[in-house]
C-alpha positions as CSV (number, residue, x, y, z in Angstrom):
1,X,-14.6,33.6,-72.5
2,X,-16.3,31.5,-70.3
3,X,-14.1,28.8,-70.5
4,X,-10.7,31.0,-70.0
5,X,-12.6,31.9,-66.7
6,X,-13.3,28.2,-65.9
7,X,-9.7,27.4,-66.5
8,X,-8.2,29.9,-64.8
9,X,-10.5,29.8,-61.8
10,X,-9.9,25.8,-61.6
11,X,-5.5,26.8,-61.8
12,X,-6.3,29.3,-59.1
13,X,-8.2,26.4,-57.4
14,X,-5.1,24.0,-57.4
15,X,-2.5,26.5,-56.9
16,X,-4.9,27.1,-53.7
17,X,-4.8,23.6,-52.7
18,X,-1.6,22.9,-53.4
19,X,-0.6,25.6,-50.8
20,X,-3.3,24.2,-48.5
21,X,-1.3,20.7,-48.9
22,X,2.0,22.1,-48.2
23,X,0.7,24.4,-45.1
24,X,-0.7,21.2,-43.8
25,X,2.2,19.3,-44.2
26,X,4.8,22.1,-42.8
27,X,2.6,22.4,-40.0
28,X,1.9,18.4,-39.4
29,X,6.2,18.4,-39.6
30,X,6.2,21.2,-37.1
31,X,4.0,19.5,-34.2
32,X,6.1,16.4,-34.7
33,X,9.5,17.5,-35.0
34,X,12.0,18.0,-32.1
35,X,11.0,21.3,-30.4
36,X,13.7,24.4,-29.3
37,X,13.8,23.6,-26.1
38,X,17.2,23.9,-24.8
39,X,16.8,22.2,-21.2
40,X,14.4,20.7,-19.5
41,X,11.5,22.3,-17.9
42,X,9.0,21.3,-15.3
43,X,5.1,22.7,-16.6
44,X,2.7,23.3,-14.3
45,X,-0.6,23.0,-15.4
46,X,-3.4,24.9,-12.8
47,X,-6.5,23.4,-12.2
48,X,-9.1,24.8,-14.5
49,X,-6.5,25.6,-17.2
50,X,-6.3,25.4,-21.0
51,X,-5.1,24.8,-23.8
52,X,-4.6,28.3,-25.0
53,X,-2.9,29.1,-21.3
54,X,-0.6,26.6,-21.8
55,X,0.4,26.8,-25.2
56,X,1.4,30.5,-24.1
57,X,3.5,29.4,-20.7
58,X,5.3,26.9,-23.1
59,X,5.8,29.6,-26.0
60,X,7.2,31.6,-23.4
61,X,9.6,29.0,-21.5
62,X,10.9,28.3,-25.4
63,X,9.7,24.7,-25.4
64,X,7.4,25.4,-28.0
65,X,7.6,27.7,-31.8
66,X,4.4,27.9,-32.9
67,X,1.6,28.2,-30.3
68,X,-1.3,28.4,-32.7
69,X,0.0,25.0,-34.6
70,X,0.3,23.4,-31.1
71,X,-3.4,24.5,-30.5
72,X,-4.4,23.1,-33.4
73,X,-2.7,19.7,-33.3
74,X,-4.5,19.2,-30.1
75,X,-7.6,19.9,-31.8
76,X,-6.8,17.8,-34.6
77,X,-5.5,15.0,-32.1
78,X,-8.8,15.3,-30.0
79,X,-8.0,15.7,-27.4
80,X,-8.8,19.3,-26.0
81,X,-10.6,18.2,-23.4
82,X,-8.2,15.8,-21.6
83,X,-6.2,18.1,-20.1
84,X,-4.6,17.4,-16.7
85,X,-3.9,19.7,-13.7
86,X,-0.4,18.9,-12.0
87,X,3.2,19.6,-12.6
88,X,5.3,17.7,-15.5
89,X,8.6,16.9,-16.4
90,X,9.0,18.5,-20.3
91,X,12.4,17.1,-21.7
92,X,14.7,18.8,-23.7
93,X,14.2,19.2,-27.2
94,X,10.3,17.8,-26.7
95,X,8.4,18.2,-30.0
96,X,5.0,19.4,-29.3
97,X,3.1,16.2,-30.3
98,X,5.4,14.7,-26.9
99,X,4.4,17.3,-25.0
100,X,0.5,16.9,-25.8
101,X,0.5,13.3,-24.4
102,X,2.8,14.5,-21.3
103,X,0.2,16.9,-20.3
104,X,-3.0,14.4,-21.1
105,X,-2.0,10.9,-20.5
106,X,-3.1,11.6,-16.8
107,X,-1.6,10.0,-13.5
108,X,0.5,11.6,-11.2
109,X,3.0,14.6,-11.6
110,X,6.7,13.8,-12.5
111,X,8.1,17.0,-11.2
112,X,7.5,20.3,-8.7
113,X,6.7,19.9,-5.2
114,X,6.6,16.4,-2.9
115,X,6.5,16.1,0.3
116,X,8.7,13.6,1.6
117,X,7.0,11.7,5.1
118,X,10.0,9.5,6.1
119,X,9.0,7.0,8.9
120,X,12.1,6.1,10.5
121,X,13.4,3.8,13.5
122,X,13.6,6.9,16.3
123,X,10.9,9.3,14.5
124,X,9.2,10.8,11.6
125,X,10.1,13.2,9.6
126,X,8.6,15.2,7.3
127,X,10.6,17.0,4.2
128,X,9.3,19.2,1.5
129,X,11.1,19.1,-1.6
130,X,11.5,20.7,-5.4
131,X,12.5,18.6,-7.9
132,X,15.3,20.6,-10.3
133,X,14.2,19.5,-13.4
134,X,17.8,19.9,-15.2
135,X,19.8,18.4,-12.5
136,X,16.7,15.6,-11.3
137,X,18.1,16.6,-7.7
138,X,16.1,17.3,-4.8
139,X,15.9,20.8,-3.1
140,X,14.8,20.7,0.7
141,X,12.6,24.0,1.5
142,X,11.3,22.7,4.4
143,X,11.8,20.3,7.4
144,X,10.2,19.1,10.8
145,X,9.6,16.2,12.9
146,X,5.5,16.0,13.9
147,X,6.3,14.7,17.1
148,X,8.8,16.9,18.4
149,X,7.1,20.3,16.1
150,X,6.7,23.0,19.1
151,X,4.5,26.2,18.1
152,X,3.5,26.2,14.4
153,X,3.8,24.1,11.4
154,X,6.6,25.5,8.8
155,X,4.2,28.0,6.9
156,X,6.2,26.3,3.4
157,X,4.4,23.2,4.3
158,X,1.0,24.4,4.7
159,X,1.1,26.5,1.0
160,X,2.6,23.2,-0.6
161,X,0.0,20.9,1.5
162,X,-2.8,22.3,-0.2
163,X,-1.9,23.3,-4.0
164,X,-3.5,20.8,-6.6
165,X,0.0,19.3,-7.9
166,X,1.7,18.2,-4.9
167,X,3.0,15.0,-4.6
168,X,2.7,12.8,-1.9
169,X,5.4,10.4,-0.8
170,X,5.6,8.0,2.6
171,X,8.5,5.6,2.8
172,X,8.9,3.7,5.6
173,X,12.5,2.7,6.7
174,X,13.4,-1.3,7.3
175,X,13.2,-2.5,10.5
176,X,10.0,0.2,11.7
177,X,7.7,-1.4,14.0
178,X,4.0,-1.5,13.5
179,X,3.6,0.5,16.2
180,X,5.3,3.5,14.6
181,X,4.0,3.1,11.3
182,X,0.6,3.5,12.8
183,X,1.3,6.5,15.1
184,X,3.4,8.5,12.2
185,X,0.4,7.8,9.9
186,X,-1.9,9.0,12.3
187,X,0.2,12.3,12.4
188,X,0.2,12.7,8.9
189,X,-2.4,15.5,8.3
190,X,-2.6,14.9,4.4
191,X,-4.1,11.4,5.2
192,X,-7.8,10.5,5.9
193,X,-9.5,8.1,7.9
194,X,-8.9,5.9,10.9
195,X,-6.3,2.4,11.3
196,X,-8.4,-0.4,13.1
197,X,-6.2,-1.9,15.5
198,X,-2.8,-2.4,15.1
199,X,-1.1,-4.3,12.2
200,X,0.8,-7.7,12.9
201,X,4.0,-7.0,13.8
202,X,6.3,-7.8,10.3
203,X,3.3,-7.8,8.2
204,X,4.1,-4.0,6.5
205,X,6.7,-3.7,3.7
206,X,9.1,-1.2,4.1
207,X,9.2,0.9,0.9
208,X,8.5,4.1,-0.4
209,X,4.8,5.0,-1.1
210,X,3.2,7.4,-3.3
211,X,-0.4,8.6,-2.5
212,X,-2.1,11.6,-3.1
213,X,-3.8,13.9,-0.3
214,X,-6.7,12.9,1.6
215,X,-6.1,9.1,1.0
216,X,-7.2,6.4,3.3
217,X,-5.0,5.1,6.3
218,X,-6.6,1.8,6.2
219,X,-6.2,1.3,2.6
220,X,-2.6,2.1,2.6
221,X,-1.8,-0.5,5.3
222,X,-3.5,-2.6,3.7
223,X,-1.2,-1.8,0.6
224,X,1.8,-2.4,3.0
225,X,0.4,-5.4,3.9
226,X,-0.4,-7.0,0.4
227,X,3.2,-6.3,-0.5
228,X,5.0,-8.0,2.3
229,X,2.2,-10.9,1.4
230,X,4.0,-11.1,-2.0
231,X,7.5,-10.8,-0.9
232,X,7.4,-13.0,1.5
233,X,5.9,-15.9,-0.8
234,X,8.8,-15.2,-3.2
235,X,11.3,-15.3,-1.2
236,X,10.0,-18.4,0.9
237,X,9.3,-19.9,-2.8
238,X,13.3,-19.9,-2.9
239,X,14.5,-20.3,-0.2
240,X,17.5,-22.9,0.7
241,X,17.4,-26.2,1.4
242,X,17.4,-27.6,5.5
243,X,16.6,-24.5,7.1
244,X,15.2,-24.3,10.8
245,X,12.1,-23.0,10.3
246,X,8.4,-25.1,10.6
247,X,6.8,-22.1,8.2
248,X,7.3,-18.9,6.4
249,X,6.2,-17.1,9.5
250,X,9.1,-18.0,11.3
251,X,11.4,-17.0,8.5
252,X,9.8,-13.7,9.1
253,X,10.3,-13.9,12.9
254,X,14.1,-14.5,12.3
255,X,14.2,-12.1,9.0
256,X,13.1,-9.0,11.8
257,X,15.8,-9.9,14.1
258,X,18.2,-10.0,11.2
259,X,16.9,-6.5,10.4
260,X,17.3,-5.5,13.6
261,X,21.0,-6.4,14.6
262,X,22.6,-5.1,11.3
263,X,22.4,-2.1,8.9
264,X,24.4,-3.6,6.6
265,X,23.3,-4.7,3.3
266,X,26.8,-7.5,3.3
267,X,26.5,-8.5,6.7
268,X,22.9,-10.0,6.8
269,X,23.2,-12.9,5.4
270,X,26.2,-13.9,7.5
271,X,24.0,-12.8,10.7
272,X,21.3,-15.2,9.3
273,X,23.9,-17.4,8.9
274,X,25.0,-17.4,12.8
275,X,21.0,-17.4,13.7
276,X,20.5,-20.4,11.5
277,X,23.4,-21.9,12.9
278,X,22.4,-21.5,16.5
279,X,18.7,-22.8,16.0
280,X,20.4,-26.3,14.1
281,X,22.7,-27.1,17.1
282,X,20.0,-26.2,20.1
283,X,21.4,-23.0,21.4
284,X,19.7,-20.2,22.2
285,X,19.8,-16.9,20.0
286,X,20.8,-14.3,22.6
287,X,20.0,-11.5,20.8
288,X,19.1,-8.0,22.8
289,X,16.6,-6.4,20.3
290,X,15.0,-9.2,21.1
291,X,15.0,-8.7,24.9
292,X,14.2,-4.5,23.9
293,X,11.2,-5.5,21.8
294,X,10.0,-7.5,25.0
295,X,10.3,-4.4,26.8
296,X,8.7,-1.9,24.9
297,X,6.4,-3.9,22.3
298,X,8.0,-2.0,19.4
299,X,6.4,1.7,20.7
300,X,9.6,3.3,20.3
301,X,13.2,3.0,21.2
302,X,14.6,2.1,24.8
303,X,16.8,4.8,25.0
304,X,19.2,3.0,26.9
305,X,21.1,0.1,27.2
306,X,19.7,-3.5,28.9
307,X,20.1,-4.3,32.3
308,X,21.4,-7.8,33.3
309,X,17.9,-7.7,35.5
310,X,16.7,-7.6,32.2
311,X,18.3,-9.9,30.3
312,X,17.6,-13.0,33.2
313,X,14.2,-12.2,33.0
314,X,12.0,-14.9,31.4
315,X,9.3,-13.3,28.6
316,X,8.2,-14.5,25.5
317,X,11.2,-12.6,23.6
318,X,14.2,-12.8,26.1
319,X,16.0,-15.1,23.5
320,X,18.8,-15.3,26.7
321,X,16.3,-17.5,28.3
322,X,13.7,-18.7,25.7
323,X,15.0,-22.1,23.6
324,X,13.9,-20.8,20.1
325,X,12.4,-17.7,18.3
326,X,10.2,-15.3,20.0
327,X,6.5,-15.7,18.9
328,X,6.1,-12.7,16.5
329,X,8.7,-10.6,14.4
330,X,9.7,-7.5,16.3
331,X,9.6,-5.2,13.8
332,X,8.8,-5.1,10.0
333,X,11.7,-6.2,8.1
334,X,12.3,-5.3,4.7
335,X,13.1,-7.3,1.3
336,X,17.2,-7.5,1.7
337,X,16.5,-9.0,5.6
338,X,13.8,-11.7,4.8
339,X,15.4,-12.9,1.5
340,X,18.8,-13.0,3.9
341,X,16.9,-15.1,6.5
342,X,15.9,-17.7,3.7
343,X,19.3,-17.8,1.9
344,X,21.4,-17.1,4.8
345,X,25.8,-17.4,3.6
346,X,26.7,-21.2,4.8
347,X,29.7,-20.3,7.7
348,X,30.6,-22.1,10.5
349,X,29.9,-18.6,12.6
350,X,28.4,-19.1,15.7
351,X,28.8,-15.8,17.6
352,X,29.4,-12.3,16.5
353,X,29.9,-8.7,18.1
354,X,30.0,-4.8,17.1
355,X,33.8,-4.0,16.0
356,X,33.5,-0.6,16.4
357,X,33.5,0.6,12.4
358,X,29.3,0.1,12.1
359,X,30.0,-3.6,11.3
360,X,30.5,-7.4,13.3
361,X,33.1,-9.6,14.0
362,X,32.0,-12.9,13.8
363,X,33.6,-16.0,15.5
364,X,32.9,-19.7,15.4
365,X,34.3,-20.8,18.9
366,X,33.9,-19.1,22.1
367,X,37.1,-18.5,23.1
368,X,37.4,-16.3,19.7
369,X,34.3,-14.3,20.1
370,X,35.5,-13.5,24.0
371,X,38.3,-12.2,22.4
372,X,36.4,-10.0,19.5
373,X,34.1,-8.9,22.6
374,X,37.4,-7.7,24.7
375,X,38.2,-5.7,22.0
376,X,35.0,-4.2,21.6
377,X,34.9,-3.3,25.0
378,X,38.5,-1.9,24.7
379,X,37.0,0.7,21.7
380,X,34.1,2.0,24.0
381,X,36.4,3.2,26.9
382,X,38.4,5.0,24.2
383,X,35.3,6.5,22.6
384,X,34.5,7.5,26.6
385,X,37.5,9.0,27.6
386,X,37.7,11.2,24.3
């Protein structure tokens, strides 16, 4: 009798575990497999959430089958306390083992809210934007411009500002002065800390930025400034052969004017061409954002055009009078512009002139370029008189 028990308690036993093995194993396949979701989601995970919160928010946005097997892979995985506030990108058909490491790897959130800081050439703006997570497009709720806001800040701003999971972008446009880098940064109100002095002029790379809120002003210069550091030695490690310039300094002196004179990506390298050109036969540059940086030291635009008073007077960066570059960049130019200036196109361009479509014409005698200038001057009475 005994032994009937025995036997049948010890079948009972490995019918047990045999279940147990195949629960394990469904579940196991479960966690791993592709999950239902049909299109992609951005989670947002609040500060001081959990597991069990989540695994309900993604059971109830479809991403997820099973919340109690998600709960228990992440026990099983270890990994229940690493758990990260913010808002994430979930991708279609995610299986839940994906989704775990999305939401505990840690760094910055991939999807929600950013705000947008844009330094530009005439003023900063500031743009607060939601990431669509099926299209990967950008929704504006919000826009302003710090220096011109009169009465309050846009109340969409302040909410976004100050939840945990915003992100934080600054991008700074090429050919910003140091002058306006440091006066938009100092308006920024999600920023910290103070900017010693001001920054060489042409020693901050344009480029986009991500921080998060309350970081420090004087590390993020300093950020820009190790950047253009690097670019700068790469570009001067290749640059062409015979070119005018005693050291990579220079190069960035006449990289900021090539920034400055065209915003086209397939003229630059012909301007640095006509620059290069000018410096190798002894004439003088005569180039007026030159002559405007003289004027203003880079602390905003003119707002007008040059008067000949102006362009006769002798200073350090009238390039009508001066016989070579001006001392110092005059403003910061960006990759595109210094790698131009140090692999400018070989052309026998010596002068050049607006044409009236956003581009140059360039000449290589006078006679040509008095002629490209006469038509120039033909398309702005036209523009006037319309």
């Amino acid at each position: 009798m005994w032994r009937n028990i025995a036997s049948n308690a010890l079948s009972l036993f490995i019918v047990v575990l045999i279940v147990a093995v195949g629960v394990v194993a469904w579940g196991q396949k479960q966690y791993t497999a592709d999950g239902p979701l049909a299109q992609t989601i951005c989670l947002r995970v609040e500060r001081g959430s959990s597991f069990s919160r989540v695994s309900r928010d993604l059971e109830a946005q479809g991403a997820i089958s099973n919340a109690s097997i998600f709960r228990i892979g992440v026990e099983y995985s270890d990994k229940k306390s690493a758990l990260k506030a913010g808002s994430f990108l979930v991708q279609d058909g995610a299986s839940m083992e994906e989704i775990v490491d999305i939401v505990t790897r840690g760094g910055a959130s991939t999807c929600g809210t950013e705000i947008l800081y844009r330094v530009g050439i005439l003023a900063a703006e500031v743009q607060v934007r939601e990431l669509d997570p099926a299209t990967q497009d950008y929704k504006i709720t919000a826009e302003f411009t710090p220096a011109e806001l009169e009465g309050e800040v846009p109340a969409t701003y302040l909410e976004k500002r100050d939840e945990s999971d915003t992100r934080f972008r600054i991008a700074l446009a090429e050919g910003v002065t140091s002058w306006q880098v440091v006066d938009s940064l100092n308006r920024a109100d999600f920023l910290s800390g103070e900017i010693a002095g001001l920054p060489a002029e042409g020693s901050l790379a344009p480029d986009s930025y991500e921080v998060k809120a309350g970081a420090d002003r004087a590390a993020l210069i300093a950020s820009m400034q190790d950047a253009q550091v690097d670019i700068l030695a790469d570009a001067w490690n290749n640059r062409a052969a015979d070119l005018p310039y005693a050291s990579a300094d220079e190069a960035l002196v006449m990289a900021s004017i090539v920034e400055k004179e065209t915003g086209l990506a397939e003229e630059r390298r012909q301007v640095a061409s006509v620059f290069v050109n000018r410096l190798n036969q002894g004439m003088r540059l005569q180039t007026d954002p030159t002559v405007i940086y003289g004027i203003t030291k880079g602390q905003g635009s003119l707002g007008r055009g040059l008067r000949q008073s102006e362009l006769r007077r002798e200073t350090p960066y009238n390039t009508y009078v001066i016989d070579a570059l001006p001392p110092t960049p005059i403003a910061n130019p960006g990759r595109a512009a210094i790698e131009a200036a140090l692999n400018p196109d070989s052309t026998p361009y010596l002068f050049f002139v607006a044409d009236g479509t956003g581009g140059h014409a360039f000449a290589e005698t006078l006679a040509q370029h008095n002629a490209n200038v006469a038509e120039w001057r033909k398309i702005e009475a036209e523009r006037a008189n319309q």
